[in-house]
C-alpha positions in Angstrom: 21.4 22.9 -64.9 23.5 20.0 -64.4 24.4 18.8 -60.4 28.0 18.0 -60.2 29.2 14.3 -58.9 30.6 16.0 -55.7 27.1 18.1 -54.8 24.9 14.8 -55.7 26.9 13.2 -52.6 26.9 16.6 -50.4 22.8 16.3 -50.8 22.6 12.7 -50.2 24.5 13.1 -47.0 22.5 16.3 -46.0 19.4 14.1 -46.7 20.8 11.2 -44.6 21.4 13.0 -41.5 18.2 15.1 -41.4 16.9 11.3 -41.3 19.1 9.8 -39.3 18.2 13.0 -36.5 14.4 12.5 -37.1 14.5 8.8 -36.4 16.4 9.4 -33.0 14.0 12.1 -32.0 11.3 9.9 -32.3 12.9 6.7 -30.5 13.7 8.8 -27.5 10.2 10.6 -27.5 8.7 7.4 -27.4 11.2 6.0 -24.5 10.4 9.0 -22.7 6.7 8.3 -23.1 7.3 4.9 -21.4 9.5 5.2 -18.5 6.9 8.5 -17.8 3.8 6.4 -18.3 1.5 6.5 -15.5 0.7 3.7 -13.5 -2.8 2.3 -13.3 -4.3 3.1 -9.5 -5.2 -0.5 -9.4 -1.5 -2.4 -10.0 0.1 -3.7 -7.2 3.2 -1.8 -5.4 5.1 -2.3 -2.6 5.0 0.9 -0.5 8.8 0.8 0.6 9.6 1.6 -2.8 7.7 4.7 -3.0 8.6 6.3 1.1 10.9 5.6 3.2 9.0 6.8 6.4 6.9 4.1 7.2 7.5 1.8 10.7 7.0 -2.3 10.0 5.8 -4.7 12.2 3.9 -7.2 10.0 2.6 -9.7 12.1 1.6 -12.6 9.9 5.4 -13.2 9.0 6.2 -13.9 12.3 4.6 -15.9 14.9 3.7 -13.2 17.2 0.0 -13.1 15.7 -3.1 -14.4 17.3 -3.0 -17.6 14.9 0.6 -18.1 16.2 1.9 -19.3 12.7 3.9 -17.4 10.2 1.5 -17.5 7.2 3.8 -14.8 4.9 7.0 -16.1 3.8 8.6 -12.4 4.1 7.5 -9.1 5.9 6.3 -7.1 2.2 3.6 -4.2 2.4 1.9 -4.5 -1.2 -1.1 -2.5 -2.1 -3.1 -1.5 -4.6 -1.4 1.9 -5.8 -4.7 4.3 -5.0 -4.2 3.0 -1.3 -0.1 3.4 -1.2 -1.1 7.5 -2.5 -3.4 7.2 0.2 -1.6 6.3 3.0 1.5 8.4 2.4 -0.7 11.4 2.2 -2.1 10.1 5.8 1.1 9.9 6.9 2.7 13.0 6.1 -0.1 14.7 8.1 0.7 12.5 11.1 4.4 13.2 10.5 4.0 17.4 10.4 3.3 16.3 14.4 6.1 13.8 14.8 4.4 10.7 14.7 5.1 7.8 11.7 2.0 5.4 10.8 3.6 1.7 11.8 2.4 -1.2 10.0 1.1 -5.0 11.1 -0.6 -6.1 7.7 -1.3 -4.8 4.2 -1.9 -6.7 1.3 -3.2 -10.3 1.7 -3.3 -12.7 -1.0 -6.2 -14.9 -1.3 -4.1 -18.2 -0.9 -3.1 -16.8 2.4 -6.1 -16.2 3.9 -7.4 -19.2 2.8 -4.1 -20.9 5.1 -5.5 -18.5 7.9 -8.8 -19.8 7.6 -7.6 -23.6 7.4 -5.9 -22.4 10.8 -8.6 -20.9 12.8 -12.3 -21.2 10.6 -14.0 -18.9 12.5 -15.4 -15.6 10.5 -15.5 -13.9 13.9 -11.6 -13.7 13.9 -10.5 -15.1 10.2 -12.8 -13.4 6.9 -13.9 -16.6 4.9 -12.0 -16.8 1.8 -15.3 -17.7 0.1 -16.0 -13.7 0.1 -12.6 -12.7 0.5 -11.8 -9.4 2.7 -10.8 -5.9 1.6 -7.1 -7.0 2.6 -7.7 -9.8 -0.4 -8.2 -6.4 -2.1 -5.2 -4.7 -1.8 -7.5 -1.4 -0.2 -7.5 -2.4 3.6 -4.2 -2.1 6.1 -3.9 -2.5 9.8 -1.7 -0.1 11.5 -1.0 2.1 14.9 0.8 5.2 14.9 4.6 5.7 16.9 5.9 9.0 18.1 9.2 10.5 17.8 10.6 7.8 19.8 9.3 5.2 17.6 7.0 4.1 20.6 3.4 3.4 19.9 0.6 5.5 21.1 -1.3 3.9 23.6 -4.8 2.8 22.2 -5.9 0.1 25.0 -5.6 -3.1 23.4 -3.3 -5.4 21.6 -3.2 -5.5 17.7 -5.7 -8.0 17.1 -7.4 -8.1 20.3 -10.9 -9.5 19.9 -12.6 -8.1 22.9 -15.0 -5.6 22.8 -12.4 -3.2 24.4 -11.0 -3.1 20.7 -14.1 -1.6 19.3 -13.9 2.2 18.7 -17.7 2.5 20.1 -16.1 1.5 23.5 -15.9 4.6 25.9 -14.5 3.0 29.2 -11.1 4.2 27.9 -8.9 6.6 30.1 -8.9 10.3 27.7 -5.4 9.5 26.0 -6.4 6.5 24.6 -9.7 7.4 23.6 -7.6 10.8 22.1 -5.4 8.6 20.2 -7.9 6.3 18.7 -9.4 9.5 17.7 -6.4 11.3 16.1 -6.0 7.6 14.1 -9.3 7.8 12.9 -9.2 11.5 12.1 -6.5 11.6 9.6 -7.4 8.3 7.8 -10.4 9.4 7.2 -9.5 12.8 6.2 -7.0 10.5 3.7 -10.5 8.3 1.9 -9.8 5.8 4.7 -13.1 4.1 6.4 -12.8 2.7 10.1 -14.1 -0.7 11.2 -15.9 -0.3 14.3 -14.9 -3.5 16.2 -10.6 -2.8 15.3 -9.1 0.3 16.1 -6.1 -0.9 13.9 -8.3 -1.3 10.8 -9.1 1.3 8.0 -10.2 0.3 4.5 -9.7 2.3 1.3 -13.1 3.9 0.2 -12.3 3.5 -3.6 -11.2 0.3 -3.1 -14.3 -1.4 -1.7 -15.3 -2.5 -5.6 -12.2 -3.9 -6.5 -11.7 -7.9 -6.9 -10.4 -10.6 -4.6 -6.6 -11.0 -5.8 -3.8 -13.2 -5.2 -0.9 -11.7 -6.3 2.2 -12.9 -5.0 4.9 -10.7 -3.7 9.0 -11.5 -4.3 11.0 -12.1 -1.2 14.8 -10.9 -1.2 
């Protein structure tokens, strides 16, 4: 049977559009695979653009620090991704009783604390950058918690007080502060956070520990 001029062009153009549709299907299957990829737990974020509901105070961009010196040239919270999960878990629990976590430091690169140590090279206050600190890590943050008011509990000392006063073994507290200390510590642990006895303000990501000293840099606006 013979196929007319006409129908050879009818089928061609049948044909071409049956391509045409699969080759579109599979360009936007494989756009949606990327824009849904996961990220990797380790890659560096910066928590404001995953919540909204976190209080900043980061220290080490200003001069209100215990080194006096602004060592960050902006006030950015990066973390390792596992720890930004983390900690907006953590504080969603402490926001179901009104209360926000408030930051002083997240992330540190290792250039930075290598500025700290050049500032004050004592391992008592500064980690040496030789080892490198869980902050180097992007697992560790230091932080207090603010009530509805946006006023900080009271927890007895100073962020980055070195005394002994600061240490969560010390008990010559009055109940409120040794309550609040205790409600910090509570839900960051609940959250894979570990404490460090001698700073209240400290907690360290537990799957972090084994990841390397980084120095990722962080864009200012």
């Amino acid at each position: 049977m013979k196929i007319s001029t006409s129908s050879k062009l009818q089928l061609l153009l049948f044909l071409g559009f049956i391509l045409f549709g699969v080759s579109v299907k599979a360009q936007n299957e494989a756009y949606s695979s990327e824009t849904t990829q996961e990220i990797a737990d380790t890659t560096f974020v910066n928590l404001k653009e995953y919540s909204n509901d976190f209080i900043y105070d980061m220290k080490y961009a200003t001069e209100d620090n215990f080194l006096k010196a602004k060592v960050y040239d902006c006030a950015e919270c990066l973390l390792r991704y596992k720890t930004v999960k983390a900690l907006i878990a953590a504080n969603k629990e402490f926001m179901k009783q009104g209360c926000k976590i408030k930051l002083f430091d997240c992330y540190r690169p290792l250039s930075i604390q290598k500025k700290m140590w050049e500032i004050v090279s004592n391992p008592k206050y500064v980690a040496d950058p030789k080892k490198g600190s869980i902050h180097n890590r992007g697992g560790a943050v230091d932080i207090t918690v603010v009530n509805a008011y946006g006023i900080e509990l009271e927890m007895g000392t100073d962020f980055d007080f070195f005394g002994i006063q600061a240490s969560h073994n010390y008990t010559k507290l009055p109940v409120s502060v040794k309550a609040n200390r205790k409600y910090l510590k509570t839900v960051m642990i609940k959250n894979g956070f570990n404490s460090f006895d001698s700073e209240w303000w400290h907690y360290n990501l537990k799957a972090g520990l084994n990841d390397k000293v980084s120095n990722q840099k962080w864009k200012c606006d």
